[in-house]
C-alpha positions as a LaTeX table, in Angstrom:
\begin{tabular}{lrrr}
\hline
Residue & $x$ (\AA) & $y$ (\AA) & $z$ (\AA) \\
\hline
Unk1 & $-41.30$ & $-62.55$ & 31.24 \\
Unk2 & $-43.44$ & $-59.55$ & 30.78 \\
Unk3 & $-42.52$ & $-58.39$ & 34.16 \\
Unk4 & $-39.07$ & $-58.71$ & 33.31 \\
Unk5 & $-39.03$ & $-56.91$ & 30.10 \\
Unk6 & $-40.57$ & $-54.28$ & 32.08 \\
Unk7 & $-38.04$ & $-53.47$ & 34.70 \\
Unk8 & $-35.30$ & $-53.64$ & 32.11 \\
Unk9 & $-37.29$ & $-50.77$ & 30.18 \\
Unk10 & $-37.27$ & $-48.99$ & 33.18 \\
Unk11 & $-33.64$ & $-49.31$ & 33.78 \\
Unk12 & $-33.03$ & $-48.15$ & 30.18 \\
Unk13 & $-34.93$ & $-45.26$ & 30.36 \\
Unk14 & $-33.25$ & $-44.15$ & 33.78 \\
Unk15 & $-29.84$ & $-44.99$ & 32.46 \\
Unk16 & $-30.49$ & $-42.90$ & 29.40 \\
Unk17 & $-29.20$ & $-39.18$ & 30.31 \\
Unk18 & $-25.98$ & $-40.75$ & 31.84 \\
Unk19 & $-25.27$ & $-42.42$ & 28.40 \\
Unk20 & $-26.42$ & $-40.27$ & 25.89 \\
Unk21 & $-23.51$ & $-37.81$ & 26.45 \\
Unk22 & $-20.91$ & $-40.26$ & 25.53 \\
Unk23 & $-21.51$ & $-40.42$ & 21.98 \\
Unk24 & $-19.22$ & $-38.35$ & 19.22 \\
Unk25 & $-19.98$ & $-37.64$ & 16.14 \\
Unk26 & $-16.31$ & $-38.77$ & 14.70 \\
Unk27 & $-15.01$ & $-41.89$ & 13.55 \\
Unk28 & $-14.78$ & $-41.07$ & 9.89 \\
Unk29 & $-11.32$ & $-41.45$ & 9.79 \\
Unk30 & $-9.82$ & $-44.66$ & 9.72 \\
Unk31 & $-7.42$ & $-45.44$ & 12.38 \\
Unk32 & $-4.06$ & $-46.72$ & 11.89 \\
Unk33 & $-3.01$ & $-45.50$ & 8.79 \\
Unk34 & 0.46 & $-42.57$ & 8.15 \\
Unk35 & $-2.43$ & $-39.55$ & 7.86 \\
Unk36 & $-3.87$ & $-40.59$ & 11.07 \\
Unk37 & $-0.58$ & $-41.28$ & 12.75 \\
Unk38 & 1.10 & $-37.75$ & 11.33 \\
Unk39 & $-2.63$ & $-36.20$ & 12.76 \\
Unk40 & $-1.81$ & $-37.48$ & 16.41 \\
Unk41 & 1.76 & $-36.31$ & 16.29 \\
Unk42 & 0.81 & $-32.51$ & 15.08 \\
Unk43 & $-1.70$ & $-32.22$ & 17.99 \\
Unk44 & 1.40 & $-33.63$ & 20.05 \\
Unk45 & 3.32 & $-30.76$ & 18.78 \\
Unk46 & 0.07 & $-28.08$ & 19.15 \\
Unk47 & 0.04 & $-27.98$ & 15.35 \\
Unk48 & $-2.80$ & $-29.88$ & 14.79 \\
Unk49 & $-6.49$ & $-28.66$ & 13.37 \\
Unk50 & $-7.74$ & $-26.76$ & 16.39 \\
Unk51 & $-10.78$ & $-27.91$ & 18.34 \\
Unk52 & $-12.50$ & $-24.57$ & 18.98 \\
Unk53 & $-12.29$ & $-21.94$ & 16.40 \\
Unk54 & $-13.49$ & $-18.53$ & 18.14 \\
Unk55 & $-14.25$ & $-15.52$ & 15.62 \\
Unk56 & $-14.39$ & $-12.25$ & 17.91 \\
Unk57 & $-15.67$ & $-9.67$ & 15.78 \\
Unk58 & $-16.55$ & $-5.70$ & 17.10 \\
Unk59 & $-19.97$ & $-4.75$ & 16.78 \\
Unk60 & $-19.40$ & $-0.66$ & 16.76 \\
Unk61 & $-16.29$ & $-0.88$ & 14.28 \\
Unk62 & $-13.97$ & $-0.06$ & 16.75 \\
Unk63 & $-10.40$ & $-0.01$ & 15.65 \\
Unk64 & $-7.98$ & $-3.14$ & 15.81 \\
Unk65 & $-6.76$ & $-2.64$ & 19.31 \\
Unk66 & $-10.28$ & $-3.50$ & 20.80 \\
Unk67 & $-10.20$ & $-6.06$ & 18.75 \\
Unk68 & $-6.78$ & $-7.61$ & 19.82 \\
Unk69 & $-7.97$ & $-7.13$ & 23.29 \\
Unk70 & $-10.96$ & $-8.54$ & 23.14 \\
Unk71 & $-8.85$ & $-11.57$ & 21.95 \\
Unk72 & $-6.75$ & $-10.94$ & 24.57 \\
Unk73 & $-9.24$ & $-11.44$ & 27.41 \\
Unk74 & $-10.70$ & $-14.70$ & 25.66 \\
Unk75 & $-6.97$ & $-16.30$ & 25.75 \\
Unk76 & $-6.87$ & $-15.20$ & 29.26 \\
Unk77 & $-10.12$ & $-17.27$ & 30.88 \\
Unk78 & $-8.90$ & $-20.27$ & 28.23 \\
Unk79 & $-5.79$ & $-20.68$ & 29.58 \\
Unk80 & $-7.02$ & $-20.67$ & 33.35 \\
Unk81 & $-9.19$ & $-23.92$ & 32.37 \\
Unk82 & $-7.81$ & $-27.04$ & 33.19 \\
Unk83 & $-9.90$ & $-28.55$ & 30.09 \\
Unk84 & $-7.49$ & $-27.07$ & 27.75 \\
Unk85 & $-4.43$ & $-27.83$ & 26.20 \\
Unk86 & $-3.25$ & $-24.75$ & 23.90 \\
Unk87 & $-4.85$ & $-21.66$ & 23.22 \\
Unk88 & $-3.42$ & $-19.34$ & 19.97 \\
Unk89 & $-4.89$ & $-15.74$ & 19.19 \\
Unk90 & $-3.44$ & $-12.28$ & 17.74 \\
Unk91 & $-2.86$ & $-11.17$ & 21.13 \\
Unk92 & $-0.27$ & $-14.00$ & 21.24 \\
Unk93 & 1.63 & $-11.82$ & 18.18 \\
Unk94 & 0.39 & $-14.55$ & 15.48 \\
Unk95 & $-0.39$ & $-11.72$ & 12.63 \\
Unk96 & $-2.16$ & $-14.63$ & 10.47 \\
Unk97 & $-5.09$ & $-14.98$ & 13.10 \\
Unk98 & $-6.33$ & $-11.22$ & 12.70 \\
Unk99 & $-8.62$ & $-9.73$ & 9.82 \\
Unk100 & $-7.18$ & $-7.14$ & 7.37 \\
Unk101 & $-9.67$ & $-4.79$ & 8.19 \\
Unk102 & $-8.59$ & $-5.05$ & 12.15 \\
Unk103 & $-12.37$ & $-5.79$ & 13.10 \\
Unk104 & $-11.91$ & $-9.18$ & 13.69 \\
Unk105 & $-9.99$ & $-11.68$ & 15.31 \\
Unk106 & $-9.77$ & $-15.59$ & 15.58 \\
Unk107 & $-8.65$ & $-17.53$ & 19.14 \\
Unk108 & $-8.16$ & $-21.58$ & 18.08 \\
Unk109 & $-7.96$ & $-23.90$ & 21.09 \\
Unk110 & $-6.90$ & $-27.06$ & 21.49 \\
Unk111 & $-8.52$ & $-29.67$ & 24.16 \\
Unk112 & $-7.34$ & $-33.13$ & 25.59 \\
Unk113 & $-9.26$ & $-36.52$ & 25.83 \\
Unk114 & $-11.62$ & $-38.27$ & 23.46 \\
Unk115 & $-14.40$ & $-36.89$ & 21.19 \\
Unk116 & $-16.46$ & $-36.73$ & 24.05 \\
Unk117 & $-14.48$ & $-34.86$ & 25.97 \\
Unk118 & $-13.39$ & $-32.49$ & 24.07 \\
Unk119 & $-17.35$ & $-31.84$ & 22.75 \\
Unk120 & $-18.56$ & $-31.32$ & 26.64 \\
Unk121 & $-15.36$ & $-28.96$ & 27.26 \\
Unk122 & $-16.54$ & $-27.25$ & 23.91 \\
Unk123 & $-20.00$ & $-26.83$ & 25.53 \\
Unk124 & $-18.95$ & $-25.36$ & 28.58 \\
Unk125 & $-16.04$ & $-22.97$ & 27.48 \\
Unk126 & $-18.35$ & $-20.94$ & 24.56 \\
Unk127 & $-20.72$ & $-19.68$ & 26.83 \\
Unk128 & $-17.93$ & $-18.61$ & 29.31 \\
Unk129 & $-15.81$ & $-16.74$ & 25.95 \\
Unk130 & $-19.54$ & $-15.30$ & 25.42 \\
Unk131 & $-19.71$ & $-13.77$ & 28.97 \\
Unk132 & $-15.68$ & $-12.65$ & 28.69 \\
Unk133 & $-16.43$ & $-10.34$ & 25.92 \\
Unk134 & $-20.08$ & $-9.39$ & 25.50 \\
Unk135 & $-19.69$ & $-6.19$ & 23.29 \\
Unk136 & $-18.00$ & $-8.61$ & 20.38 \\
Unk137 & $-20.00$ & $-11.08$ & 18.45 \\
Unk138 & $-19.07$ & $-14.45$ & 18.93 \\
Unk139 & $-19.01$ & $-16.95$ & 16.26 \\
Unk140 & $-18.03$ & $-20.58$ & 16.98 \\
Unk141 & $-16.70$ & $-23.24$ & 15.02 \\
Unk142 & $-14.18$ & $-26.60$ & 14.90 \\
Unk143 & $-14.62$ & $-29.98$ & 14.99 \\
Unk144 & $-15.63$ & $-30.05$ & 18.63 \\
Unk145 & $-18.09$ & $-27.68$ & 18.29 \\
Unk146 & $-19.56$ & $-28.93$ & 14.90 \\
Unk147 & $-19.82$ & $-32.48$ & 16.70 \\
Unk148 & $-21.67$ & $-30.64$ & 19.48 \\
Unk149 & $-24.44$ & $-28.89$ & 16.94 \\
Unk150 & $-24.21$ & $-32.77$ & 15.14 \\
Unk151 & $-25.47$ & $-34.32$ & 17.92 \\
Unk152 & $-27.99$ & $-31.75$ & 18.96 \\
Unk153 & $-29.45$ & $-31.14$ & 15.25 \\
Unk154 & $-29.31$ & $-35.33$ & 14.92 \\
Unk155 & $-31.35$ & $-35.57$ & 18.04 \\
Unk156 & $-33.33$ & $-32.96$ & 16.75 \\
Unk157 & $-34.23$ & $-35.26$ & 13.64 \\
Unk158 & $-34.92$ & $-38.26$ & 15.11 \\
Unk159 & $-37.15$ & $-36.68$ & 17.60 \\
Unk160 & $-39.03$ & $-35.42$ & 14.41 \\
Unk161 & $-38.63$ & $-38.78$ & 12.50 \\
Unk162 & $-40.72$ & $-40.58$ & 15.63 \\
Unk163 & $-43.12$ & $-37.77$ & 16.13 \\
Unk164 & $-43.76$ & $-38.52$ & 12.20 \\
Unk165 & $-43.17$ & $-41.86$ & 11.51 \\
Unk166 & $-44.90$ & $-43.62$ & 14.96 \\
Unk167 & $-48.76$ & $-42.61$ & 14.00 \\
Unk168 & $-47.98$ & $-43.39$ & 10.37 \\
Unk169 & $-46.48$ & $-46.86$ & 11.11 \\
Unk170 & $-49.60$ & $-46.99$ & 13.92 \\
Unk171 & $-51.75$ & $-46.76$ & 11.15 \\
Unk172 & $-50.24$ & $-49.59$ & 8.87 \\
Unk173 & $-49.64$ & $-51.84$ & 11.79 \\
Unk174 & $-53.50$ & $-51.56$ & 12.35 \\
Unk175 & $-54.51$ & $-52.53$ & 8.83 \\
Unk176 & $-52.00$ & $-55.14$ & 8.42 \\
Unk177 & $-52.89$ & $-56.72$ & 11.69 \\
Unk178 & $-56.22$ & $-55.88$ & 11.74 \\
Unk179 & $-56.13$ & $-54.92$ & 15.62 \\
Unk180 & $-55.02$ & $-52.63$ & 18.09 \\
Unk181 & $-53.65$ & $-55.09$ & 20.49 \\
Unk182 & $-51.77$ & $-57.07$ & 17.83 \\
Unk183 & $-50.82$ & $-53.42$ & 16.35 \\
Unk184 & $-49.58$ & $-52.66$ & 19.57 \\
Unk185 & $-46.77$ & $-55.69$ & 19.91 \\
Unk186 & $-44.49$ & $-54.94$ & 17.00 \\
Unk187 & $-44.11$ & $-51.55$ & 18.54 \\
Unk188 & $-43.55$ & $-52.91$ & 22.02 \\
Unk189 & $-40.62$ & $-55.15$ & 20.83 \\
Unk190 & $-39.27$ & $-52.49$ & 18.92 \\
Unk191 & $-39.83$ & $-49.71$ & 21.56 \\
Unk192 & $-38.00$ & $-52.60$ & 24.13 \\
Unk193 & $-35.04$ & $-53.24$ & 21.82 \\
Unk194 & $-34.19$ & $-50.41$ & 21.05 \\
Unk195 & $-34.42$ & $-48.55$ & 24.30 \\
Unk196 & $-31.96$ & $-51.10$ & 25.72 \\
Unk197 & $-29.98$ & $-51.12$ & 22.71 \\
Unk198 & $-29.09$ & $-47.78$ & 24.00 \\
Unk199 & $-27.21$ & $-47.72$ & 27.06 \\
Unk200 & $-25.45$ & $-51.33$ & 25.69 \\
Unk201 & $-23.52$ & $-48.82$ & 23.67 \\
Unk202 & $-22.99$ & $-46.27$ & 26.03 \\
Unk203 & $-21.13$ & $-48.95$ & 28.20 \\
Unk204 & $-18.77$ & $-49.30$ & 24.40 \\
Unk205 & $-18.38$ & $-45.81$ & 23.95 \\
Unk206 & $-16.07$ & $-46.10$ & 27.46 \\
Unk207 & $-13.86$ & $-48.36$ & 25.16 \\
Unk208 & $-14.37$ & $-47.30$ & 22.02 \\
Unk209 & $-15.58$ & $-44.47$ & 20.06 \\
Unk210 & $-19.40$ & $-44.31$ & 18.85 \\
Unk211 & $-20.68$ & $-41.99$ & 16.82 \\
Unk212 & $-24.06$ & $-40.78$ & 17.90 \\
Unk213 & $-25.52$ & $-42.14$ & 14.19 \\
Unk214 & $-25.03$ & $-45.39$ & 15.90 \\
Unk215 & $-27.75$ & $-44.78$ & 18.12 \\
Unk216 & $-29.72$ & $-44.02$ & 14.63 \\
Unk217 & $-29.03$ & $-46.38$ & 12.76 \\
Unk218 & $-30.48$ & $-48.60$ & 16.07 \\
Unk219 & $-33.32$ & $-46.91$ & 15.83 \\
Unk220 & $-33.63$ & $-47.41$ & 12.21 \\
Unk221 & $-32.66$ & $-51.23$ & 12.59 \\
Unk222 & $-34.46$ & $-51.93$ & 15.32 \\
Unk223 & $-38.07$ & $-50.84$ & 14.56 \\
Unk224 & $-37.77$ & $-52.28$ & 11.29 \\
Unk225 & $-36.52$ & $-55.92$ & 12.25 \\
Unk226 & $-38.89$ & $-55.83$ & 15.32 \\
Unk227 & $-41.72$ & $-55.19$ & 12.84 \\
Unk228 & $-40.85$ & $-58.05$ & 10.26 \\
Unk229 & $-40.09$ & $-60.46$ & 13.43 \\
Unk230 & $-43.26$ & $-59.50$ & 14.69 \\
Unk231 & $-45.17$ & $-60.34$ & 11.76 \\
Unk232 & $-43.62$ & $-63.95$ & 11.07 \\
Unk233 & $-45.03$ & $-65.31$ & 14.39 \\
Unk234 & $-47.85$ & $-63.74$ & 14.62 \\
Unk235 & $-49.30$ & $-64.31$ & 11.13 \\
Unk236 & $-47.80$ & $-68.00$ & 11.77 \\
Unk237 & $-49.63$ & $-68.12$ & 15.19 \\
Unk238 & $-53.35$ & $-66.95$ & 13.04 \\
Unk239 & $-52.97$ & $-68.97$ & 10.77 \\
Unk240 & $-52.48$ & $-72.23$ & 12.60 \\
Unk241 & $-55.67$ & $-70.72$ & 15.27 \\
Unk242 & $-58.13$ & $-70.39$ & 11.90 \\
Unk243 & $-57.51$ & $-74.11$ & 10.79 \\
Unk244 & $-58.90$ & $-75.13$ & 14.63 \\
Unk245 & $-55.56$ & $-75.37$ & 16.84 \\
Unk246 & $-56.14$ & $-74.09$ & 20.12 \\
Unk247 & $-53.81$ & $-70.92$ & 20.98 \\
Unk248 & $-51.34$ & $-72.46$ & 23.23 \\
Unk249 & $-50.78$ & $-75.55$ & 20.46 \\
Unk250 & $-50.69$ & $-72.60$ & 17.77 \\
Unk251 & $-48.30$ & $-70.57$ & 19.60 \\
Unk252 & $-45.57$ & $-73.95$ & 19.99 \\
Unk253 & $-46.06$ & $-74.82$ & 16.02 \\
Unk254 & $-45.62$ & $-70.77$ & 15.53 \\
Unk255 & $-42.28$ & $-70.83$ & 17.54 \\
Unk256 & $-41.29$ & $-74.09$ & 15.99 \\
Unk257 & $-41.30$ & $-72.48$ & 12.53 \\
Unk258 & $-41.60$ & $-68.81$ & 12.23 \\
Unk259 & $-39.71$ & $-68.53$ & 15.69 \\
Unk260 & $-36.78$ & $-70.47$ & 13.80 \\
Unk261 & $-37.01$ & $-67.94$ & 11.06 \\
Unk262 & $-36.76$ & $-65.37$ & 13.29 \\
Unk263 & $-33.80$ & $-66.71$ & 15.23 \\
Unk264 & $-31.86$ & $-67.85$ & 11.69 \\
Unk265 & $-32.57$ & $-64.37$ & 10.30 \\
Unk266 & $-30.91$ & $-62.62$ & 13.32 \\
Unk267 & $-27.74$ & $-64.61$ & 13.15 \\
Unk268 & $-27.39$ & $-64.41$ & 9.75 \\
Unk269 & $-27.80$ & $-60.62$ & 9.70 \\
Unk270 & $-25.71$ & $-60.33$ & 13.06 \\
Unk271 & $-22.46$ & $-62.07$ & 11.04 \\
Unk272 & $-22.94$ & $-60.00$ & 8.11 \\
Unk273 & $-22.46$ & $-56.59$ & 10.23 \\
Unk274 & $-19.87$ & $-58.32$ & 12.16 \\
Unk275 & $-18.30$ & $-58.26$ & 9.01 \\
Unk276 & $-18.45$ & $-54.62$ & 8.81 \\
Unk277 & $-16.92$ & $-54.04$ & 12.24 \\
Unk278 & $-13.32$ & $-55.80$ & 10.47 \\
Unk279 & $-12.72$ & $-52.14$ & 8.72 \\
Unk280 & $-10.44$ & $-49.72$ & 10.68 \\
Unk281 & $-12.92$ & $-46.69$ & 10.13 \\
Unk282 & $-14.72$ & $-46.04$ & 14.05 \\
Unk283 & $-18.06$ & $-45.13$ & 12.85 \\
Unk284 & $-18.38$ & $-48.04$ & 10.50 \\
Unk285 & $-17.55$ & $-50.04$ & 13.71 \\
Unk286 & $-20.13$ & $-48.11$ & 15.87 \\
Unk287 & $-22.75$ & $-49.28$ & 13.13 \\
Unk288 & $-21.96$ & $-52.61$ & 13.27 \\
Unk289 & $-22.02$ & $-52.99$ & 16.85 \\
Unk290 & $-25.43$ & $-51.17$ & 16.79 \\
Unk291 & $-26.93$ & $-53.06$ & 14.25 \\
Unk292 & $-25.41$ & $-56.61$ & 15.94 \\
Unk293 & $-27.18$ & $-55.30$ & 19.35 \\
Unk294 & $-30.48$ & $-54.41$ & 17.90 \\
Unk295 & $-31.00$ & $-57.45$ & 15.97 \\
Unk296 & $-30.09$ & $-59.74$ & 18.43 \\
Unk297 & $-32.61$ & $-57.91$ & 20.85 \\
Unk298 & $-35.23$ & $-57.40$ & 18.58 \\
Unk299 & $-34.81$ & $-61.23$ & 17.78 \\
Unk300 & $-34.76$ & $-61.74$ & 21.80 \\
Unk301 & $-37.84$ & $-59.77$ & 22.78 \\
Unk302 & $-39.43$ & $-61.52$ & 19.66 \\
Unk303 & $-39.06$ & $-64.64$ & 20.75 \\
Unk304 & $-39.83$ & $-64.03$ & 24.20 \\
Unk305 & $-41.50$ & $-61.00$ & 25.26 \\
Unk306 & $-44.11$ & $-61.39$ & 22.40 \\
Unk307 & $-44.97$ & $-64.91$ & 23.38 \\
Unk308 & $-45.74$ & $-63.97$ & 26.55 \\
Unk309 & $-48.03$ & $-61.10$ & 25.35 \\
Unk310 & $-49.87$ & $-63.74$ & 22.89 \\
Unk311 & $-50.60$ & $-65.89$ & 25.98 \\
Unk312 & $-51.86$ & $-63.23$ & 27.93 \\
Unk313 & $-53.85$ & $-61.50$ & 25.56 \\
Unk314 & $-55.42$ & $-64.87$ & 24.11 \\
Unk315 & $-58.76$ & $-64.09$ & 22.20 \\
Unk316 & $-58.18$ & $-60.34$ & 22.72 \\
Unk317 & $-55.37$ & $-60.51$ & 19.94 \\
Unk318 & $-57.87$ & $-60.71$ & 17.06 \\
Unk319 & $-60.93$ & $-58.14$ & 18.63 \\
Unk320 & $-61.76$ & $-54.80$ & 17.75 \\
Unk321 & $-60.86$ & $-54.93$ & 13.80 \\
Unk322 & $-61.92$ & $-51.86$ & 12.26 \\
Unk323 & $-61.86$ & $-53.35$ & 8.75 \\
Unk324 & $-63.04$ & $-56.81$ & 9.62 \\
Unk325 & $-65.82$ & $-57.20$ & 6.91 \\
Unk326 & $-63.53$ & $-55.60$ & 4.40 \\
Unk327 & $-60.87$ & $-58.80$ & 5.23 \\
Unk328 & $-60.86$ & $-61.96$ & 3.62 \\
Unk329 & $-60.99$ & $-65.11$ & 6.06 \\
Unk330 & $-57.71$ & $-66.02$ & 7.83 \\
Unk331 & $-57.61$ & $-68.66$ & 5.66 \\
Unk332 & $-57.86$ & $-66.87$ & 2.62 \\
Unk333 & $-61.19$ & $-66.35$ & 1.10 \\
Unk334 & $-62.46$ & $-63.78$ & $-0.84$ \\
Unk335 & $-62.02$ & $-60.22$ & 0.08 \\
Unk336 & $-63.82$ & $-56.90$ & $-1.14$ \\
Unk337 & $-61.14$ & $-54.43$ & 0.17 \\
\hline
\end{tabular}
């Protein structure tokens, strides 16, 4: 079992990159409705809100015409890319997309495909406008772009969150469980669910749009269920060792009772964020099917994974306790910490 937690770890982690650029950061909108229908037929039409918004502004205050073609040249290498649908600028004769001063200038463009799409286009186009007109300053925005710098600053964040939050919950694991080896397996369950959590939902975002907070609140989800799972077996599983039972007898009654817990709590939590999934708004929907994967794995590699560790580990589980004359008995005697 160990063995074969490990290789699908492994396969998580390689499948990562290919995955993680299929998440948007959309899917506020619910779907269905007149707004969102009227929405699809402007962009039909090429009225629609623009996914690139390009702000070409002279850095020397040269007069309008530089800025115009500077404009100019930027519609120009748009409309040669196959990744884009409609490009609108003041060299086009709109008067509304040029400054009154004349020093500066806005292109919109519109792309095809999903949110995903359209935010890897958005990615590769900027720095190609950059390189089209490098005496202007170039200042980016839309919804592409923003979902671009949402992902980025969100990855940004969590990467922080980790770096932060894993020694911190290190250190709580250790004095709640009064070991580094039993410290060590809620963090391997939630490290395993979560990881594979991950590309499960890259393989939905081919279907259906999820936003990249999905992958968050997974993370979120994940660590903390994996934690509390954790804890209901294994305090379970010590407590039943104190009184006498040998380990393997300890680990059946453990399994018999917390690992029912565990495998109640999951479903019940799994039908109340199925629940959520029944409103027409995407990213509510990307939640839920985050939060229905996670649990169910973090429930899975509870019940599975983490047994197997017990049994290997046997009498290791309960050595090296830094605070172990600070503790009351397992069976709860008195305590001076």
């Amino acid at each position: 079992m160990v063995a074969c937690a490990a290789v699908a770890l492994a396969a998580a982690l390689l499948s990562l990159p290919a995955v993680s650029g299929a998440f948007g950061a959309g899917g506020t909108i619910a779907t269905g409705t007149e707004s969102a229908r009227a929405q699809d037929r402007a962009e039909l039409l090429g009225a629609g809100t623009p996914d690139l918004v390009l702000a070409l502004t002279v850095r020397d205050g040269a007069a309008q015409p530089a800025v115009v073609e500077g404009a100019g040249a930027v519609a120009r290498v748009l409309a040669d890319e196959p990744a884009v649908r409609t490009v609108q600028s003041a060299a086009t004769g709109d008067p509304w997309l040029l400054s009154r001063d004349g020093r500066t200038a806005l292109v919109t463009v519109s792309l095809p495909g999903s949110d995903a799409d359209r935010k890897e286009a958005a990615l590769r186009l900027v720095p190609d406008v950059r390189a089209a007109v490098p005496a202007m300053r170039v200042e980016v925005g839309g919804a592409s772009w923003a979902t671009a710098e949402i992902d980025r600053q969100a990855a940004t964040d969590l990467l922080k969150a980790e770096l932060v939050a894993a020694p911190l919950i290190m250190l709580l694991l250790l004095l709640t469980y009064g070991s580094w080896a039993a410290a060590a397996l809620p963090l391997v369950v939630a490290v395993l669910a979560v990881t594979c959590c991950v590309p499960l939902l890259g393989l939905l975002a081919h279907v259906s749009e999820v936003s990249a907070f999905a992958v968050n609140a997974a993370a979120a989800i994940g660590f903390g269920l994996s934690i509390d799972f954790t804890l209901f077996v294994l305090a379970h599983y010590r407590e039943e060792h104190a009184k006498g039972m040998p380990r393997a007898r300890a680990l059946d009654v453990a399994l018999a009772t917390s690992g029912r817990c565990v495998f109640c709590s999951a479903v019940v939590l799994s039908s109340c964020l199925v629940a959520m999934a029944a409103i027409p708004v995407p990213l509510l929907r990307a939640l839920a099917l985050a939060g229905v994967a996670v649990t169910l794995l973090a429930a899975l590699a509870a019940l599975t994974v983490l047994t197997a560790a017990l049994t290997l580990l046997g009498d290791h589980i309960d050595g090296a306790d830094p605070l172990r004359r600070l503790r009351r008995s397992p069976l709860g005697g008195a305590s001076r910490f």
